[in-house]
Each structure stands twice: as C-alpha cells, then as structure tokens.
N, C-alpha and C positions, 0 to 999 in steps of 0.2 A: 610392553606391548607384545602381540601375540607372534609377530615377524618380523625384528627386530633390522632388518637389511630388508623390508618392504619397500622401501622407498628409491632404493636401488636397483633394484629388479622388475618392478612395476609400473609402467607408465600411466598416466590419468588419462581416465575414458569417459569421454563424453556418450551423456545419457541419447541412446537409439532416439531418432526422431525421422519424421516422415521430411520431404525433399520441398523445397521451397515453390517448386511451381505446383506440385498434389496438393499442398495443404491451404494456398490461398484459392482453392475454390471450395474450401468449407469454413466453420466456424469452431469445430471440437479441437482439446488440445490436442498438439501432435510430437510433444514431447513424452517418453515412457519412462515408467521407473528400468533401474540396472536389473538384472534379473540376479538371485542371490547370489550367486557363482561371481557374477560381476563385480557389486557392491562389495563383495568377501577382500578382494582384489586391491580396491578401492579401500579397504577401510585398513588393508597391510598397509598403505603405502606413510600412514602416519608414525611419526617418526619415531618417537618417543622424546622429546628435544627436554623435558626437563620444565619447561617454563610454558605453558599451551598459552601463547599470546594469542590463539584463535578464542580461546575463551573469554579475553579479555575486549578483541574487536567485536565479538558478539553481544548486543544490547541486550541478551535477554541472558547473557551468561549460559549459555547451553555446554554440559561438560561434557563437552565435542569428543576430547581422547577415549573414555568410556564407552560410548557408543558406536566408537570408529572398532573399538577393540571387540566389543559383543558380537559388531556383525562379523568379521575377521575369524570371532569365532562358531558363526550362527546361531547366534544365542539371541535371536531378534525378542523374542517375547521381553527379558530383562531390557534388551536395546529401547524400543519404545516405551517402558518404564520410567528407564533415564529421561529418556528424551520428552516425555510429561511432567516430566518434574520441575522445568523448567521453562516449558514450551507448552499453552493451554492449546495450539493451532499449529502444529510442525507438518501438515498437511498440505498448510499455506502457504510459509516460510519456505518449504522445502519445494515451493513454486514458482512463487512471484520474489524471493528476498532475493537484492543483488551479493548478498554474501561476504558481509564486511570480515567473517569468520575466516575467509578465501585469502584476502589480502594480510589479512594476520599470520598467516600461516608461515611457520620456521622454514618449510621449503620453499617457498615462494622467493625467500633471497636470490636462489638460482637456478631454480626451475619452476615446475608447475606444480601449484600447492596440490594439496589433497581435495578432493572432491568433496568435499562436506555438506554440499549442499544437495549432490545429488545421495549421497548415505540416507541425508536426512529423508528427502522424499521417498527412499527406497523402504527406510525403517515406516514411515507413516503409511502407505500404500498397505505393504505387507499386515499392518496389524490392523487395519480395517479388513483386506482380504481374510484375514485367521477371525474376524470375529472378537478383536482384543479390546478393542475400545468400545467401553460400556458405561452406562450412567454412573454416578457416583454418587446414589444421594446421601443426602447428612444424614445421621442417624438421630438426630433432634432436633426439630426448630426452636427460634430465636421467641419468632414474635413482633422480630421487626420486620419491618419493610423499605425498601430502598426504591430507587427510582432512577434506571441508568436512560440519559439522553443520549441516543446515539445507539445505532449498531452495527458499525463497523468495527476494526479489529480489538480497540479499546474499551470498547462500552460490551462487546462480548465476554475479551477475556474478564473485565471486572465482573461481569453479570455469572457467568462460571465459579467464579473464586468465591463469590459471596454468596452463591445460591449452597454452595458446596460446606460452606460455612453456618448454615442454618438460616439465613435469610430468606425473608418474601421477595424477591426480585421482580421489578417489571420495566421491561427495556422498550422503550417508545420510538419510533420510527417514521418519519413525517415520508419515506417512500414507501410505495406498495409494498415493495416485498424487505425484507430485514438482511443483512447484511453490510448497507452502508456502500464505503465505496469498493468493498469486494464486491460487490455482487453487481453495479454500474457504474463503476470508477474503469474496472479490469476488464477487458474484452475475455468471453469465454473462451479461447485457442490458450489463453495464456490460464485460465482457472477456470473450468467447467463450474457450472452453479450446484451441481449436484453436490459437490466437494462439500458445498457450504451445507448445502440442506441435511444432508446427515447429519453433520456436528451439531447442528439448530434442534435434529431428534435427540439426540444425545442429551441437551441441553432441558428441553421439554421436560424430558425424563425424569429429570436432576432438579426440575421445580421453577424452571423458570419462563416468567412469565413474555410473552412476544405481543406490542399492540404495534402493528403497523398502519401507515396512512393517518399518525396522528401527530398534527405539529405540535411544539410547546414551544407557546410565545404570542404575543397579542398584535407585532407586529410583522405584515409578512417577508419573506425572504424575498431578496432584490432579483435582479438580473445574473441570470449564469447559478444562479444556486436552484436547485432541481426539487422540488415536492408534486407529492400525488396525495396530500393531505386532503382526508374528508372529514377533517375532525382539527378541531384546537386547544389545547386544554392552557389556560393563563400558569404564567410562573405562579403565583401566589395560590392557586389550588392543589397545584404539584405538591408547592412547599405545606400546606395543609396536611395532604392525604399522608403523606412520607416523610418515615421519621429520618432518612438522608436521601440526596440527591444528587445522584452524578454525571456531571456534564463532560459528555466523550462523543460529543457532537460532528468534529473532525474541526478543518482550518478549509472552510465552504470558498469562502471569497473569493475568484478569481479575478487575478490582474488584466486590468484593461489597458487597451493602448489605444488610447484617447489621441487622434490624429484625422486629420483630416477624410472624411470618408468612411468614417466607423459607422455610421447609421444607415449603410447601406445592407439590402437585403444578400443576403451569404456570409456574410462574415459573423462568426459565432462563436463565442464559448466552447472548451473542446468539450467539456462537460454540458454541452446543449447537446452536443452530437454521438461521442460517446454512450451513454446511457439507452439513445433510441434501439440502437443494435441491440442490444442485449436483450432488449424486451419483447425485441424482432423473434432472436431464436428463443427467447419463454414461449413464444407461444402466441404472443399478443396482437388481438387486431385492433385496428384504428390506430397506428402508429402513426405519428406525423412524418411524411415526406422528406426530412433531412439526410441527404444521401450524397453518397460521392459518385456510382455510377454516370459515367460520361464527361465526368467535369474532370477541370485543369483544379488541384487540390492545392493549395497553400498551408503548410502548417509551422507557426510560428512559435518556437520554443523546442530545444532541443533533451529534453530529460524525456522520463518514462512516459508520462501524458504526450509526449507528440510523437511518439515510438508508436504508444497506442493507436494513435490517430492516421498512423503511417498504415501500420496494417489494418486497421478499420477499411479503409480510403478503397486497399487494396484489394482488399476483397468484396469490395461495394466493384469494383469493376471501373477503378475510374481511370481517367487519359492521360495526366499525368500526375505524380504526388512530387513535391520539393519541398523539402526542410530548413528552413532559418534558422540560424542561432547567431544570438549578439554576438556572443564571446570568440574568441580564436580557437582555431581549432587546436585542439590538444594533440602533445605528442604519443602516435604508435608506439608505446615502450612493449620490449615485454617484459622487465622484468621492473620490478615494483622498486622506484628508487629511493620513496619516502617510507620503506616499510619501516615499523608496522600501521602506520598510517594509511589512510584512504588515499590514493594515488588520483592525480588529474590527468588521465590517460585517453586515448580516442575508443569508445568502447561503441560497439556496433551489436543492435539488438537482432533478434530473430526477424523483426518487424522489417529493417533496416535491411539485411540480406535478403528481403521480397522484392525488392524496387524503389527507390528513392532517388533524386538528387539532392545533394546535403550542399549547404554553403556555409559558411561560418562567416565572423564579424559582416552583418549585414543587419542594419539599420531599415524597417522601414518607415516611410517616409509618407506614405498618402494612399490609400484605397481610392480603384478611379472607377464610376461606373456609369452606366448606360439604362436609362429607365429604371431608375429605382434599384437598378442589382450590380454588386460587385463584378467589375468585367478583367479588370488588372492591378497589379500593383506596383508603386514607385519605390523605390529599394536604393541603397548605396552601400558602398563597402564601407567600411572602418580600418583605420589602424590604433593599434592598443599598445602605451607605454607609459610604463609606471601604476596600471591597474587603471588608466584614464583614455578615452577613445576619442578619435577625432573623425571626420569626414576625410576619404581621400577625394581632394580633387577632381572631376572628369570619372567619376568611376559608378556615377548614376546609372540604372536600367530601371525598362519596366518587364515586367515579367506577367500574361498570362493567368488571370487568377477569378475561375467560378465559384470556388468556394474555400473561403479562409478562416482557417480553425486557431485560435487564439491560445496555445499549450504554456505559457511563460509562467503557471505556480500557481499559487496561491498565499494571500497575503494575509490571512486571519479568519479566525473563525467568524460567526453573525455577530457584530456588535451589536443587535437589540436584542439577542438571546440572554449575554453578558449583562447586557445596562438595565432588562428587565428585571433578572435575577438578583442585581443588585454588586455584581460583581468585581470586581477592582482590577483592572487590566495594567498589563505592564506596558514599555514605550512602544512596543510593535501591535498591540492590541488583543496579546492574548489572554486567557485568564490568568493573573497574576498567582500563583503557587508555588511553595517547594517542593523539593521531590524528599526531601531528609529533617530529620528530626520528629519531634513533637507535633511539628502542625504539617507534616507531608501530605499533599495535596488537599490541600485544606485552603481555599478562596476566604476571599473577606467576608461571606456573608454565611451568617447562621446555616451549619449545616449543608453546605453544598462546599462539593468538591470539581474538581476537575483533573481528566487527564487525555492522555493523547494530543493529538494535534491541538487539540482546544487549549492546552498549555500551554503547550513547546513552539506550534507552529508546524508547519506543512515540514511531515516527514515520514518514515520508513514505517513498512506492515510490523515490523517487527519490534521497533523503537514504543510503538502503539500498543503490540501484547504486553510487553514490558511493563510500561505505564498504569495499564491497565491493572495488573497482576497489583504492585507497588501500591496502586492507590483500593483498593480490595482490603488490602492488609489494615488499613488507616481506616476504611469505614467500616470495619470490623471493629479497631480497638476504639472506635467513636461510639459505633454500639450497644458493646459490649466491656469494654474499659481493658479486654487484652487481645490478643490473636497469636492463634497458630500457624495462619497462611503464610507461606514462604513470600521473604520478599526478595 
C-alpha cells in the first residue's frame, strides 16, 4: 500500500454533511462526497493486513485494497475502472449500502475501519464529474432477446451485463418511472433520482430497452404492492416473444399485522406511504393526500423501511414520530465483537438523529379508532429469553397514533407472478434457484431465470447487483452456450 503506517496517522472522517435541523426542511441529499485531499487520507488509512477480509464481507467482492490504494495515490481514473469491474452501480452502493465491507474490516478489531464506503462514493461522484462513465456498447449483437422483469438494482445490473454482452434487452416495469425500489423504495435525501437517471442514459446508449407502466402477469398485485400499470402483457406472451426471461421483480409482499383494528383508515403499508413523496418531489400532481404533516406518526419496524419512514414523517412536518421494534434493543458496542461477521449492534440512522422516540421489545396489540380512523394504539412490553418473548405483566399502554405505517419486511415476492410463470418456489416462497453450477439461476420452468430478492428474499442494494451480474453470465451461456461476463 501506498502509506504503509496510514492507519496510524490518520483518523476516519466522516463524509461533510448539512446539520439535522437545515436538512429536514428539504428533500435533496445532504450527505457530500470527501473532496480528493480527503478521500487520499481515507484511502492511506488501509492497512495492508495481508488477508482483505473487507473483500470477502462484501457481496459483490469489490477489490476494496486497489481502489483505496489508487485514490491514496489519485489515480481516480484507474480507481473507477476497478471499481466497475465489479460494481455495475457503485454510485449507489456508495450511497444507500450499510457497508458490510466496513465491518469486515482488519481495523475495525480496534478501532474505526477504513471508510470504504465513503472512497467509494467519492471514486463514483468524481468520475461522473470527469466525464468517465460512458456507454459501453457491444461491438456485435447476438440476435437474441431477453426480457428482464423488474428494475430495480437486479434487473438493472442484469439488463447492463447482457445488453453489454450483445443482447436485445427489454426491462419492463409495472411503475411509472423504472428504477424499482431505488427510485420509490428510497426517499430522495438519501439518493437523489437523478443519480438513477444518468446511469438509465448510460444504459439507453448501451442498447437497452426501458417499458415502464407495464405489468406482467394476469393477475393483479394485492395490497401494499404499488403499480401505475397501464398496460398488461400475460406471462405466456413474454415467454413467446423472448427467447430468456428474467425475473428480478424484488420480494413486493409486505407483512401485515393482522390484529385487531387493521382496517382502519391510517394505518398503511410503509410502501403505500413512501412512494407518494417521491412522486411529490418528481414533480407530480394529483398525488394522493397520504401525509404525516400534523399527525402523531406510528412506525412499526425497526430496519431501513422505518428509518425511511422516520425521516419521510419528518419532513412531512409531523407532531410526533415513535418507532416500535419487536426485538430488544441491541447493545451500543463500539467495537465489532463478532468480527468479521455482521454485528447486532444499536445502529442509529441519519433519519433517527432528526427526531424519534424509539422503543424496543414492544408488541402491539390492537389499533383503536374513532369514526372509521385510526385514533391510538394498544402496545405492551416484552421480555425475550432463549430467542422466545413473553408479555410482561401490567406493562400495557396506549399510545397516540393518526397515522401507522407498517415497516416490518417483506415476506416474498408475488406469488401469481411465480405460479403464472410456472415457477417452482422454495419453503419461504421464493423462486426456487441456485446461484452455482450448471443451472445458476435457472427456475423450473423453460427458460426463465431469477434473481435478486425474487430468489433470495428481502435483501441488500448490493446483494441485488450481485445477483444480478451472476445470473447475466448464465443467460448469456443459455444463449449462447459460453460467456465472458464476469461472475
């Protein structure tokens, strides 16, 4: 490495951001990239440890030390090179990932790892800035044609690798605009949409084809799963026109808590609520009135969906926001004790440092309302041992609640998209595939694949490009009988 006692010299510095009470009266991100002097600083502090277990926490295998070393020595142009090589969206990653590369990290035993994630954002930023990231197209087509379901992070990067590969690509989109749950999953403070809409030019460029507002499937999606479909095309025409199909639709389903008082008016899907903002600052009129300004705000689940929904709430102007989570609350460590493992640590979002009351092991128990609308909620504590929870005693409240946003996951992709297409699901209901050998990502049924969350299950931006990239390479050598794409 290029500073070889970096990591003793240099403390990690968090990426410049605007102040918590300026930023929640807008909706632009308010986190910056390092400026290169910074990032240089930042990218000494890596160790040279011998073994980059960060490479190995990271799902998309990004050869972290290379890239820490290029900017180290501002050699960003090759930096971003690496960092494409592996990474079809490190724009994003280097936005929204919680940076399992972070916790991997050799220093991270006893101190504070290397900043890897903001490098990354820094390496991405800068080589849009310089003009670096440019289309890529094949220099021959195939002939074929594919047909990616989905466009969010998975059904992108596949739609990239294979259009890159010499493929007809066309990526369908039952929301207005394409992106998936980047683009109305993620509130824009945390990833502006523009971010996306570049790389979609990019993509354009590169041959690939975009139909959004158009569902696939005959039957429609339920409650909580979000379309602006003006258009339907049946599985069986799909499989028609296209000679592969791949399903990278995400894991839609959200869990419901089926309890007493759920049919009351305010309590929603965070992804009922979510989404409207976003469309807010597109631009869009005739939005539906879903809004937190002036209400007492409920949000029930404590991961990145109710993070969201904390600073959504927040900046809707509302009276008060309080966070549920089943589970106990986790202990404040700072140092990672499970390393190199993912730690169950108390970790406190940007969203979180705006205003919240957080609670932990609390059960609730019944929505109670007044003319048709959610007015409060019945709620108890828990105690938790052995991984099994019980009621305490006397320790019921009600708490307050005009509007209650449901954050607790999601539990599987559309089962009629799957049962349409003829597809063989495993016991949790996802599309049943490997990810290795001969038939990686390759479903039971002729010619349709699957990957991302539509596999795996509700998971990571990054878990997703992966997947993505991985399952590209397999409808490549389905295609064509071999491939070049990296997996």
């Amino acid at each position: 490495m290029g500073k070889i006692t970096g990591f003793l010299e240099f403390e990690r510095l968090e990426e410049p951001h605007e102040e918590k009470e300026s930023r929640k009266k807008h909706y632009r991100e308010f986190y910056l990239r390092l400026s290169d002097e910074a990032a240089a600083i930042q990218g000494a502090r890596c160790m040279d440890c011998g073994i980059p277990f960060c490479m190995s926490g990271c799902p998309v295998n990004n050869i972290i030390p290379d890239w820490n070393d290029l900017v180290y020595r501002q050699d960003w142009k090759n930096a971003i090179q690496v960092l494409h090589s592996t990474n079809n969206f490190p724009e994003f990653t280097g936005r929204i990932c919680p940076a399992p590369c972070e916790e991997a990290c050799v220093l991270r035993i006893n101190a504070a790892p290397v900043g890897i994630k903001s490098i990354e954002h820094a390496i991405s930023d800068k080589a849009w800035e310089e003009g670096w990231v440019r289309p890529q197209a094949a220099p021959r087509r195939s002939g074929k044609t594919v047909a990616v379901v989905g466009s969010g992070p998975a059904g992108l990067a596949c739609a990239q690798q294979l259009a890159r590969a010499g493929h007809d690509v066309t990526v369908f989109e039952k929301s207005d605009r394409i992106g998936g749950l980047l683009r109305y999953g993620i509130p824009d403070f945390k990833l502006d949409k523009g971010v996306i809409d570049r790389r979609l030019e990019q993509m354009r460029a590169e041959g690939v084809k975009f139909r959004a507002g158009v569902f696939i499937g005959v039957q429609k999606p339920g409650k909580g799963v979000g379309s602006d479909a003006q258009e339907s095309l049946a599985p069986g025409k799909v499989l028609s026109d296209f000679d592969a199909v791949v399903l990278a639709a995400g894991a839609e389903q959200p869990r419901d808590l089926p309890i007493p008082g759920r049919e009351l008016q305010g309590v929603h899907y965070a992804m009922e609520f979510l989404p409207l903002q976003n469309k807010r600052v597109a631009g869009d009129a005739d939005v539906p009135e879903l809004n937190a300004a002036g209400r007492h705000v409920v949000v029930i689940g404590g991961g990145d969906t109710g993070s969201d929904c904390i600073g959504t709430s927040n900046r809707q102007q509302a009276a008060s926001v309080t966070n549920f989570e089943l589970f106990p609350e986790p202990p404040d460590m700072e140092r990672n004790e499970v390393w190199p493992n993912w730690p169950i640590r108390l970790r406190t979002s940007s969203s979180h440092e705006e205003g919240v009351n957080r609670d932990w092991s609390v059960a609730t128990k019944a929505f109670v309302g007044e003319n048709g609308k959610v007015k409060a909620l019945k709620a108890v504590h828990l105690a938790w041992q052995d991984g099994k929870s019980s009621e305490i005693p006397g320790s019921e409240f009600d708490i307050p609640a005009d509007l209650v946003l449901l954050a607790m996951g999601f539990v599987s992709p559309l089962q009629s998209m799957l049962e349409e297409f003829g597809v063989q699901k495993d016991v949790r209901g996802n599309a049943k595939a490997d990810t290795d050998g001969s038939r990686a990502y390759v479903t039971s049924a002729p010619k349709v694949f699957a990957a991302g969350d539509t596999r795996r299950g509700q998971s990571l931006v990054v878990w997703a490009i992966r997947e993505g990239r991985q399952c590209a390479r397999s409808v490549d050598e389905f295609l064509t009988g071999f491939s070049e794409l990296p997996r």
